[in-house]
C-alpha positions as CSV (number, residue, x, y, z in Angstrom):
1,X,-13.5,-18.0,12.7
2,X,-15.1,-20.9,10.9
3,X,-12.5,-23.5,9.3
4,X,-15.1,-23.9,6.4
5,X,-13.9,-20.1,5.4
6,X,-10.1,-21.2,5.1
7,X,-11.5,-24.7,3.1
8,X,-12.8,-22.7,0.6
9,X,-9.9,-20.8,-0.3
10,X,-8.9,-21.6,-3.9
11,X,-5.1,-22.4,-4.4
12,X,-4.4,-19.4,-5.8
13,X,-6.1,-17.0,-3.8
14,X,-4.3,-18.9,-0.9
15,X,-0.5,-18.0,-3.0
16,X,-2.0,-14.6,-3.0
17,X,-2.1,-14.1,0.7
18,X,1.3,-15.4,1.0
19,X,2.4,-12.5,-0.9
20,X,0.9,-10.5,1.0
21,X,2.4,-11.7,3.9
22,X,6.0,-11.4,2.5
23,X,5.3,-8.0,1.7
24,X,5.3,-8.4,-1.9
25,X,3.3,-5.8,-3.9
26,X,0.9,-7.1,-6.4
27,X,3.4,-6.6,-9.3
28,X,5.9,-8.7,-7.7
29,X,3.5,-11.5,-6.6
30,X,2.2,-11.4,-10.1
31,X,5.3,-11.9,-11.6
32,X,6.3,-14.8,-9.5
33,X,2.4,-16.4,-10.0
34,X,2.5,-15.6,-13.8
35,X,-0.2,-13.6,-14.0
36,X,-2.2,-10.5,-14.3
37,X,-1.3,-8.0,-11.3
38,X,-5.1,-7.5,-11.7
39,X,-5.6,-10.8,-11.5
40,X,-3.8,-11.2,-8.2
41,X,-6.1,-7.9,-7.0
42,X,-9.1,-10.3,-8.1
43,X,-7.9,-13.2,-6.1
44,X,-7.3,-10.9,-2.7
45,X,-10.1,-9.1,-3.4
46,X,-12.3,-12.5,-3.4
47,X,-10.4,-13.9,-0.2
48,X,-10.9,-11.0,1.7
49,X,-14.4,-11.3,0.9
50,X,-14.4,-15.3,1.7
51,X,-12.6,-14.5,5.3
52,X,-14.5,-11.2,6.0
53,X,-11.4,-9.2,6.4
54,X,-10.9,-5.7,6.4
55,X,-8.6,-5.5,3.8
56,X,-5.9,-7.6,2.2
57,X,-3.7,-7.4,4.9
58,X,-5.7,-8.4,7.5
59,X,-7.0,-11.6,5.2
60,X,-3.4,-12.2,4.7
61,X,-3.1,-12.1,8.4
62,X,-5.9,-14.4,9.2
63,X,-4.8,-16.5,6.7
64,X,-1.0,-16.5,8.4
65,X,-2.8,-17.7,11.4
66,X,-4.9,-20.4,10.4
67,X,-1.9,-22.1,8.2
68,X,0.7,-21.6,11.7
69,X,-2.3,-23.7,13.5
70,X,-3.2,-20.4,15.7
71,X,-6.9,-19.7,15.7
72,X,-7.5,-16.7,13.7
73,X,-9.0,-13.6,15.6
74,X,-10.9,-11.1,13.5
75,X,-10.2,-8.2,15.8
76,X,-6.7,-8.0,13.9
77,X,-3.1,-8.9,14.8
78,X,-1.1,-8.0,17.6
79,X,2.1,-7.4,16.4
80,X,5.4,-8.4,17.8
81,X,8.8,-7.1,17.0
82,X,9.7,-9.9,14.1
83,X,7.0,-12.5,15.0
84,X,4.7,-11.7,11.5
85,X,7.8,-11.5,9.2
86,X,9.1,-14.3,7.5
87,X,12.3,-15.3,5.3
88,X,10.8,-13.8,2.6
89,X,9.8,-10.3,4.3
90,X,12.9,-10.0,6.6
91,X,14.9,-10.3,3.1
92,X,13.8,-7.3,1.8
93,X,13.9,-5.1,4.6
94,X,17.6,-4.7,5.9
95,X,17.1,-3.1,8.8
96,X,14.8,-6.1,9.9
97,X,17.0,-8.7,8.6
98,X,19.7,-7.2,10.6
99,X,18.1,-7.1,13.9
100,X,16.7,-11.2,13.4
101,X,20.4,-12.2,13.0
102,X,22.5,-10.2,15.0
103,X,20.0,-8.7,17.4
104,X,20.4,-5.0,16.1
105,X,17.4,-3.0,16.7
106,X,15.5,-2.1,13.5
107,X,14.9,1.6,13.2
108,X,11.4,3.1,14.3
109,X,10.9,4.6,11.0
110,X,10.8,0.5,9.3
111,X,8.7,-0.2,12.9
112,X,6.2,1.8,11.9
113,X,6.2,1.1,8.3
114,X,6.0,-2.7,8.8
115,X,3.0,-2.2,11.4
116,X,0.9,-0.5,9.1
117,X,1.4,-2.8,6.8
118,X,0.4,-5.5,8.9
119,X,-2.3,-3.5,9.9
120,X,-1.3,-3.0,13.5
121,X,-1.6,0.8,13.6
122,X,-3.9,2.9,11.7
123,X,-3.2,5.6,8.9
124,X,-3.2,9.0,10.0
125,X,-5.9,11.3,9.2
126,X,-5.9,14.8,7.7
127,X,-3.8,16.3,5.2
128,X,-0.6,16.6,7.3
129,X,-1.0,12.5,8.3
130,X,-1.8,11.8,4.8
131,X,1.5,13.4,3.5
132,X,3.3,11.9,6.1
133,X,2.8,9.0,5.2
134,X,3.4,9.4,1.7
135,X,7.0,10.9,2.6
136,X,7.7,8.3,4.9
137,X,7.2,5.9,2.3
138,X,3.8,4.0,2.2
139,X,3.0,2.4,-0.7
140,X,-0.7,3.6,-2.2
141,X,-1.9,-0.1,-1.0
142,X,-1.4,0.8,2.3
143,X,-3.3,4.3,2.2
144,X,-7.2,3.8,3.0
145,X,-9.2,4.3,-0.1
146,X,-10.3,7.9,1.4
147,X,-6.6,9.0,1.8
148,X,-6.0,7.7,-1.9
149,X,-9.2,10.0,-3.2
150,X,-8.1,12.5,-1.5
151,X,-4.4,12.3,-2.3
152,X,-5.8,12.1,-6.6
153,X,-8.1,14.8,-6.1
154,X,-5.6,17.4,-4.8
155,X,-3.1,16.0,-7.6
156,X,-6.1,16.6,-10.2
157,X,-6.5,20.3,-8.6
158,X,-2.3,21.0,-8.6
159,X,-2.4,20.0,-12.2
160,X,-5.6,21.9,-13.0
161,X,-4.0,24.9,-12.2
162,X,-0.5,24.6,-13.3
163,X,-2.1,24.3,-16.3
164,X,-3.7,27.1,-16.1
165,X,-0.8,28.9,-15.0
166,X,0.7,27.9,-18.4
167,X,-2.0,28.6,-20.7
168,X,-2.1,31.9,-19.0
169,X,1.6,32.7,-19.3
170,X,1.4,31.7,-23.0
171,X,-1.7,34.4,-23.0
172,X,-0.2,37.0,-21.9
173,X,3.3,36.5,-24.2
174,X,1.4,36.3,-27.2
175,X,-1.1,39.5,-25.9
176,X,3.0,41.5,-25.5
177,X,3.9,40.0,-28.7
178,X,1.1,41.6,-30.5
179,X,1.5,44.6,-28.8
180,X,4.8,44.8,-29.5
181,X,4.4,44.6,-33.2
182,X,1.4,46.9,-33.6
183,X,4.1,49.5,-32.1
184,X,6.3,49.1,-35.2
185,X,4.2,49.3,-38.2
C-alpha cells in the first residue's frame, strides 16, 4: 500500500483508528476525543475510504501496521494469539490480560470474539449464525450491515405483531364487556 494513503490521514482520523484498535466503541473513543460519537463514525468512515479498507477494523488494522513499521497488506490481518492487542485492549478483556501476564490461556469464546473484531474470521451467515452471534456477544459494529438489516427488520416484524396481539386482546375484552352488559339491561 502506498505511504501517500497513511500521509494523508488527518490527526484525528489517525486517534480514531487507535480506538479502534484498543477495542474502544465509538462512544468511548468519543468521550476520550471530546467529541461527537458521530463525529468519530465520520472520521473512520473517511479513513477507511482514504486506505481503501473493508471496514473500520481492517483500516484500523492497516493503520496498526504502517505506524509498527510493518508494510500494510490489504488482504487483512493474520491474527496471532495476543500479537494485535495492546495495553489498552488487553485491559479490558480479563481473560486476555490474564493469559499476557501469567501465560493462562484465554478462553475460545474471547478467541473468537477478539478475531472478529479484528476481522480475522468472518460473521456467520443465516438466521441461526446471526443470533449466535448476538448471544455470544457481538457488538452491532461488528455484525455486517446485511446481518444488522436483517436483525431490525425481524425486530420491526416481532413488534408488529405483538402489537397486534395487544390491540387484539384489548378487542376482544371490550367486544365481552359489551356483551356482557347488553345481558343485564
Amino acid at each position: 500500500m502506498d505511504d501517500s494513503a497513511f500521509a494523508s490521514l488527518t490527526p484525528r482520523e489517525r486517534d480514531c483508528l487507535r480506538g479502534v484498535l484498543a477495542l474502544q466503541g465509538s462512544g468511548e473513543i468519543a468521550r476520550e476525543l471530546g467529541i461527537a460519537a458521530g463525529t468519530v463514525d465520520a472520521y473512520l468512515g473517511a479513513a477507511k475510504v482514504k486506505l481503501g479498507a473493508r471496514d473500520r477494523k481492517h483500516a484500523a488494522l492497516l493503520f496498526g501496521e504502517y505506524e509498527a513499521g510493518r508494510s500494510p497488506t490489504g488482504a487483512g490481518p493474520q491474527i496471532f494469539a495476543c500479537e494485535n492487542l495492546g495495553l489498552a485492549a488487553a485491559s479490558r478483556h480479563p481473560s486476555w490480560s490474564q493469559a499476557i501476564e501469567g501465560g493462562l490461556s484465554p478462553s475460545l469464546h474471547d478467541a473468537v470474539l477478539d478475531q472478529r473484531r479484528f476481522g480475522g474470521v468472518t460473521g456467520r451467515t443465516g438466521w441461526s449464525g446471526m443470533l449466535r452471534d448476538v448471544i455470544e456477544g457481538a457488538r452491532p459494529s461488528d455484525l455486517s450491515t446485511a446481518s444488522r438489516g436483517v436483525l431490525i427488520l425481524a425486530a420491526t416484524v416481532i413488534i408488529g405483531f405483538a402489537f397486534f396481539a395487544v390491540s387484539a386482546g384489548v378487542g376482544a375484552l371490550y367486544g365481552l364487556a359489551t356483551f356482557l352488559r347488553s345481558l343485564s339491561h
